[in-house]
N, C-alpha and C positions, 0 to 999 in steps of 0.2 A: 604510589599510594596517595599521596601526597597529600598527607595530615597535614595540619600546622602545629605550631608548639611542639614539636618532635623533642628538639634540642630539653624542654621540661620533663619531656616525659622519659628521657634517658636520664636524665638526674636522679627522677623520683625512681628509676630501678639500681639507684647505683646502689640501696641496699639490700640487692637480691644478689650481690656478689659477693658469696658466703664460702664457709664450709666445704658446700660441695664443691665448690670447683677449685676453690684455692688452697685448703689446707691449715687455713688461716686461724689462729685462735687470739686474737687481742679483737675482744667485740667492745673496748673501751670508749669507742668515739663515736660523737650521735652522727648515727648514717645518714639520718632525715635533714639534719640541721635545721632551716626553716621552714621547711615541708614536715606540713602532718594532715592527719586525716582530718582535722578539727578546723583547721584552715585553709586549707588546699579542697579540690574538689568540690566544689559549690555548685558548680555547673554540668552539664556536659561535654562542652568545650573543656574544659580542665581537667576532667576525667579521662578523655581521647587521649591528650597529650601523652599522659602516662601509658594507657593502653597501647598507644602506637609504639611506644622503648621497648615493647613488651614486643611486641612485633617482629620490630627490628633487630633481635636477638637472633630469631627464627634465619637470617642469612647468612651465616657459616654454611648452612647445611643445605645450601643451595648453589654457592660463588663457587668458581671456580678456581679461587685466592685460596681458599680456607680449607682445614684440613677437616672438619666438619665435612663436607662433600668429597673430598681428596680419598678419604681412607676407605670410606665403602668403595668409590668406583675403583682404586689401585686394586682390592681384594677381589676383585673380576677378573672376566677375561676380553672385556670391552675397553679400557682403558688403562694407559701407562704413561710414564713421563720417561722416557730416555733418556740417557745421559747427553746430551746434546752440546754442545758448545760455549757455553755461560755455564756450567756447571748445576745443572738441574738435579734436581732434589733424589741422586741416586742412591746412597745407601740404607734408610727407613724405608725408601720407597720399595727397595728391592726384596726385604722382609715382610712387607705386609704382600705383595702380589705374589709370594712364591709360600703363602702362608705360613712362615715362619718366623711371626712375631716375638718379639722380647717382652717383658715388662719394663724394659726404658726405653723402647721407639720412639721418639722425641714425637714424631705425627700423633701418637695414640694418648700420650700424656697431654700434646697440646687442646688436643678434640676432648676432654675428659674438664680439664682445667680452665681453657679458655674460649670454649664455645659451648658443649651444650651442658654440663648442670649452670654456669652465669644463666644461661636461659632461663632456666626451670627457678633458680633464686631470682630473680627479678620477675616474673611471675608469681611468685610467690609474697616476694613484697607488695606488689600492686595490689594481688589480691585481698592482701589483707587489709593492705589500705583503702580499698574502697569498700570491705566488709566492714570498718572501723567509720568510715564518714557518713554524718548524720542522713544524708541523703543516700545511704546503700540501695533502699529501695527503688529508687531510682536507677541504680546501675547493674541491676540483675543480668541482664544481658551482657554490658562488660564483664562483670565476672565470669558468668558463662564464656567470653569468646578466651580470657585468659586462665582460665581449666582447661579449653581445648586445647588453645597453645600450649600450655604446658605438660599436657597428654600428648602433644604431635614431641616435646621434646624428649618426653621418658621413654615414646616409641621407640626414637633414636638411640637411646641411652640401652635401651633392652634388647637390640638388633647388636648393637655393638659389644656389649659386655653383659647381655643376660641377669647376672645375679650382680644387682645395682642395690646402693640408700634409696630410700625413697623418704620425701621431709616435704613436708607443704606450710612450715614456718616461715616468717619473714626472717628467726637468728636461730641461729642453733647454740647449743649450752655447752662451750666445751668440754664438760663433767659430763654430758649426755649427750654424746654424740651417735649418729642417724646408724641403724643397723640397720645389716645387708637385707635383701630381700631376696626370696628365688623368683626366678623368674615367672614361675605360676604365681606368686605374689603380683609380681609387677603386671602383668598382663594382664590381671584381674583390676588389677586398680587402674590402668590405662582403660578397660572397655568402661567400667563406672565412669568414669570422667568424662567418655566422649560421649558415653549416652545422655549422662544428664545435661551436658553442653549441649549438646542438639536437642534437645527437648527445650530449652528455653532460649534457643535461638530464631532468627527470625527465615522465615523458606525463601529461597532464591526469588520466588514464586512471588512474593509479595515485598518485596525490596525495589529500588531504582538501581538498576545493576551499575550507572556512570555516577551516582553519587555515593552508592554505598559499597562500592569494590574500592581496594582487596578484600576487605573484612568480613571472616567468615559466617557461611551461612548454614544453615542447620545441615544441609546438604554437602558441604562444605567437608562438614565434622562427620555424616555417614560415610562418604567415601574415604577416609580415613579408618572410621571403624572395619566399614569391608576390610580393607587391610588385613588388620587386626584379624577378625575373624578365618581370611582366608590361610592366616599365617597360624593359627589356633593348634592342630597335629602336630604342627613342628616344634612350637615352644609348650605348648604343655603335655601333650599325649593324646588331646581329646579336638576330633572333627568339629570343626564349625562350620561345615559347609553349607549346610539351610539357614542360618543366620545372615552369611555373608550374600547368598540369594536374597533373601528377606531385604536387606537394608538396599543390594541392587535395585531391587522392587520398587523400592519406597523414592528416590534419586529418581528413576527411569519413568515413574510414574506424576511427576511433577508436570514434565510437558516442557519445561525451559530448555532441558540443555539438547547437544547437539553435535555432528561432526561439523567442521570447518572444512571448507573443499580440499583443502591440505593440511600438512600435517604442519608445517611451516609456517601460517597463520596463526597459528596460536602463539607465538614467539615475537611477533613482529611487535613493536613499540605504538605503534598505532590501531591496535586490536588490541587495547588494556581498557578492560571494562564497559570491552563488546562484543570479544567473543561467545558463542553461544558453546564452548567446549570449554573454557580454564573454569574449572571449580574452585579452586583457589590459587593464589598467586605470593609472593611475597616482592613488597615495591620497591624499587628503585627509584631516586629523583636525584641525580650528580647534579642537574640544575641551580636545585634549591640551595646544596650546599648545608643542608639542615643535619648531616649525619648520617643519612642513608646508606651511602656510595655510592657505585656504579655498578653495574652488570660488565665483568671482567672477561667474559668467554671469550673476546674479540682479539683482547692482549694475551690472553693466555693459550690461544688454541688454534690463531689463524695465521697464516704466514706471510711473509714481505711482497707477495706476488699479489695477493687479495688487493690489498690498497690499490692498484690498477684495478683488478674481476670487478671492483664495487664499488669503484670512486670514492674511495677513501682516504683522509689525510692519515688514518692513523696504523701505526707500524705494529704489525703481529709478532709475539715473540715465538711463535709458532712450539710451545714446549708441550702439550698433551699432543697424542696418539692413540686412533683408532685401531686395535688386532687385527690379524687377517680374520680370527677368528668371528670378528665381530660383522665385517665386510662379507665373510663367505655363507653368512645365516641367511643375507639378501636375495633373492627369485630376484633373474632378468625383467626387465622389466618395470621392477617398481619405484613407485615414484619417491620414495622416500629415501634412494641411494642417492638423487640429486641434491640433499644433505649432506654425501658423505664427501668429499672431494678425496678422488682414487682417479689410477689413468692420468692420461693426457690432460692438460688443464687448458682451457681456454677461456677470453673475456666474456663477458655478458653476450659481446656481440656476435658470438663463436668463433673468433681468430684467436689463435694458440700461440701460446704465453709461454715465455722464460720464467724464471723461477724470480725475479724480480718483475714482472710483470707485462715485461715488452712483447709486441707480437714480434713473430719468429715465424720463417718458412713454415709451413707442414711439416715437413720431414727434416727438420733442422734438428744436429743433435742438441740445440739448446732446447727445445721443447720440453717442459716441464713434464714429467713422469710422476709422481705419485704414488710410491711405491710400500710393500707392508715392510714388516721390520725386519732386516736380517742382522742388526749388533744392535747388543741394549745400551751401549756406549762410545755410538758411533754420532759422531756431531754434522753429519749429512742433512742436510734440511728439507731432501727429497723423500726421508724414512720416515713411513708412520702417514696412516689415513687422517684426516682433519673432519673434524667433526663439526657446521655451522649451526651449531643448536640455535643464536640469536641474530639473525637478520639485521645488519648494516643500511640493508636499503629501506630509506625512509625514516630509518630512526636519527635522533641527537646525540650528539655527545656533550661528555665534559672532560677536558683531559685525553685520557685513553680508553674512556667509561663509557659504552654504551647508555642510554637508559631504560632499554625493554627491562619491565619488568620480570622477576624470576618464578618461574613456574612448575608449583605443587603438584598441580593433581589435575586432571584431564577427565574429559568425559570417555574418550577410546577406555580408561583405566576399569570404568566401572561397568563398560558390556565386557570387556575380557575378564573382567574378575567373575562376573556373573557367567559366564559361558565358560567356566574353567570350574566354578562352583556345579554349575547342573553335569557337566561331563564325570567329575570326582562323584558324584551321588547315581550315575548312571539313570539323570531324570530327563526327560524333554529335550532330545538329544537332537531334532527339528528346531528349537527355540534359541540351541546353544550354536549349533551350524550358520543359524541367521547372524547370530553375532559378532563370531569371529569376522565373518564374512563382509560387515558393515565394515568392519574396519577394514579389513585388504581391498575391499571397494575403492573405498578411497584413496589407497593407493595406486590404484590401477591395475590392483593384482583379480585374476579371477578365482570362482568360489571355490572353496574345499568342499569335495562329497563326503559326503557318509563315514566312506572307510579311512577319509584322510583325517577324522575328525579326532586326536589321539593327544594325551596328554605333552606330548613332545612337540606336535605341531603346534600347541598356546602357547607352549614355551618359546619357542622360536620367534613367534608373533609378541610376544610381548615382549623379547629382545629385540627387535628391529621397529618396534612403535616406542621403545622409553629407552635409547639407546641415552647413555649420560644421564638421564633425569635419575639418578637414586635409586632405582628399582631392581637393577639386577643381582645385585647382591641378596635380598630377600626372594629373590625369585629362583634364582639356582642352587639357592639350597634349600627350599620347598621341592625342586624334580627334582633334587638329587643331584647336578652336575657339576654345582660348585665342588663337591668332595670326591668324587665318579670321573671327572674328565681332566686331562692335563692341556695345557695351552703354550700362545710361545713361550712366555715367561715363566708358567709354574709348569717344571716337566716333569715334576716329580711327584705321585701321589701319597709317601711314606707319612709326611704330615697331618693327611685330611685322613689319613689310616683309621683310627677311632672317634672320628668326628667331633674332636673336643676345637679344632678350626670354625666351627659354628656360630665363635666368639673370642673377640681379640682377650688378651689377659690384660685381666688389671692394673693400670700403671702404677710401680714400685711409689713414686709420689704419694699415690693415694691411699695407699697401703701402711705406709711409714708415718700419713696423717692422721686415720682413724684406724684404728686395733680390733674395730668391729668388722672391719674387712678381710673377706678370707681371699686368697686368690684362685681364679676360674682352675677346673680340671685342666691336667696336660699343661701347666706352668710352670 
């Protein structure tokens, strides 16, 4: 991203760390201290500042550190952490992947407390603060971009636990504390928010994309609505599918965006705020040292053998894992299993690696093998597919920190939403074929006809185009098979039995905080 004054503008949200997230009732102490809206914000550099803490909230639910990203992808059937040899995060991990959450999962109480409502409070403090500075009208548009953020975080909030507080105060009252909301609540008040955000934001169209990236663009905030609307039957009871066409329409018809010849380019640290595919992003800068971090995918996900593949100094602790399930959705073929590292491993230069990285005969048994999981508590370093969401080559580091920046929302997202949107309305079913089809283009896969054109087949496609990005958790319980299929790790379908699995339960924490809280069905 790389705002300046970062380190300000986390200050100025330290008073959005409220209520919701911590439980907290002593509001005795000034949060602002020497920040107010009466003297702060004079400019629009001092305004940024703030906006950008606001931002940077938004990276839990992207790292692959944080249990904000953690918990949606463990409740799939695309990734898992093993038990592996340093003692990896096996037993909360093993209740949310097997659907069988508690209300004190320690992951689910952390993600609730210390990742996304702090979000949505510090959001809310900004907001208010720059609705309070004499120069508001000036910052129409940062309010707009931190509505939107704070609608991408109630998304989150809503996908995870459904019937959430909703509060857009900078304090809450301990005497009146935030009651719950159902979820048709929530979802109503997340599509307002992102409508009016994109309505007074600025179009891709008419922005400098190297000066004004990450920060969202009206288009930005549509593809997030599509979302919304494409998820619409499933949380409230009522079809949005022409809506979520509509807003594709409106994105598709800009003219800026675009595929990237791979799907791998959009990842790369040096295609930040020029790809003609990231719709939005959230930054990374370990350089600066400003409070950022790093993009962790590299320490979290890739193994001791890679530092050779990539000419790398820095050591993988190799702890997530791709399913076979995830592996066996792949057509021969396509180019996007060259992401997955499965099989035989070899250097860049194609000579075949040991498992620390050395070439090794062909046929040597040290050849590295790459194999799916057969113990979920076996410390083999060879079990479990590896997943290179963030390219090494070319990028910096800091530490053990990448710094590609992390990545929201894609342009592939919003033709497969749309080709998924006309298929569910049984409309222009020519229009919807084209699109799936752009995208397995690009992979090097060839086109689906007519009859291959079937709600299972997007679903497929859109697991093997957002493998890891966030997506498949809202997307397998849209078909049906997060609750309908069993996988290696959940072999059981007794739990997803009444479909109250649709949403993790309420951490006991936050329940024992506010008395307005009732806990989800099936808790």
């Amino acid at each position: 991203m790389k705002y300046n004054n970062i380190i300000m503008g986390i200050a100025a949200c330290s008073a959005g760390f409220l209520l919701l997230g911590t439980g907290c009732t002593d509001l005795e102490e000034n949060l602002y201290g020497q920040i107010s809206p009466e003297n702060y914000y004079q400019n629009e550099e001092e305004a940024l500042s703030s906006l950008a803490g606001v931002y940077e909230k938004m990276t839990p639910m992207v790292m692959a550190a944080n249990d904000g990203w953690r918990i949606g992808e463990y409740s799939t059937d695309e990734c898992f952490a093993p038990g592996r040899g340093g003692g990896w995060w096996d037993d909360p991990v093993d209740e949310i992947a097997m659907h069988a959450c508690t209300p004190t999962n320690a992951r689910l109480t952390n993600s609730w407390a210390t990742r996304i409502f702090p979000g949505i409070g510090c959001a809310n403090a900004v907001i208010e603060s720059l609705e309070s500075s004499p120069k508001a009208d000036e910052f129409k548009a940062m309010i707009a971009e931190c509505r939107a953020i704070r609608a991408f975080e109630y998304f989150w909030a809503m996908e995870y636990w459904g019937n959430i507080p909703v509060f857009t105060g900078a304090r809450v009252d301990p005497n009146n504390l935030p009651r719950q909301y159902s979820v048709k609540e929530v979802y109503d008040f997340i599509e307002t928010e992102l409508k009016e955000a994109a309505d007074a934001l600025p179009s891709a169209k008419d922005v400098n994309p190297l000066t004004y990236y990450p920060r969202l663009t009206k288009e930005a905030v549509l593809c997030r609505l599509a979302q919304l609307y494409i998820m619409g039957e499933f949380y409230t009871g009522t079809a949005r599918w022409s809506e979520c066409e509509s807003v594709c329409n409106d994105i598709i018809k800009t003219g800026v965006f675009g595929l990237e010849p791979k799907v791998g380019d959009c990842f790369r640290e040096d295609m930040e705020g020029k790809s003609v595919e990231v719709l939005s992003a959230v930054s990374v800068d370990a350089n600066e040292g400003v409070g950022q971090g790093g993009n962790d995918f590299w320490l979290y996900c890739n193994g001791p053998w890679d530092m050779v593949k990539y000419g790398c100094s820095v050591f993988g602790a190799r702890g997530y894992a791709a399913s076979n399930e995830a592996l066996n959705r792949y057509e021969a073929g396509d180019e996007r299993l060259e992401l997955i590292e499965h099989g035989y491993q070899y250097d860049l230069a194609g000579n075949p690696i040991d498992e620390n990285g050395n070439v090794v005969a062909e046929f040597s048994s040290a050849h590295l093998n790459i194999k799916g999981m057969t113990n979920k508590h076996d410390s083999k370093n060879d079990e479990g597919y590896v997943v290179l969401k963030y390219t090494p080559v070319g990028a910096t580091w800091t530490g053990n920190s990448l710094n590609n920046d992390f990545i929201l929302d894609r342009y592939s997202n919003v033709l497969l939403l749309k080709c998924e949107a006309l298929v569910r309305q049984n409309k222009d079913l020519t229009t919807a074929l084209d699109l799936i089809n752009q995208v397995r283009n690009r992979s090097e896969l060839a086109d689906l006809t007519a009859d291959q054109l079937t709600l299972r087949a997007i679903e497929i496609e859109r697991a093997n185009e957002f493998i890891w990005e966030g997506q498949r958790r809202r997307d397998s319980q849209r078909f049906g098979s997060f609750f309908t299929e069993t996988n290696w790790w959940k072999t059981s379908l007794a739990e997803d039995a009444d479909r109250h699995t649709q949403f993790f339960p309420i951490p006991e924490q936050q329940l024992a905080a506010n008395p307005n809280l009732k806990q989800n069905p099936g808790y």
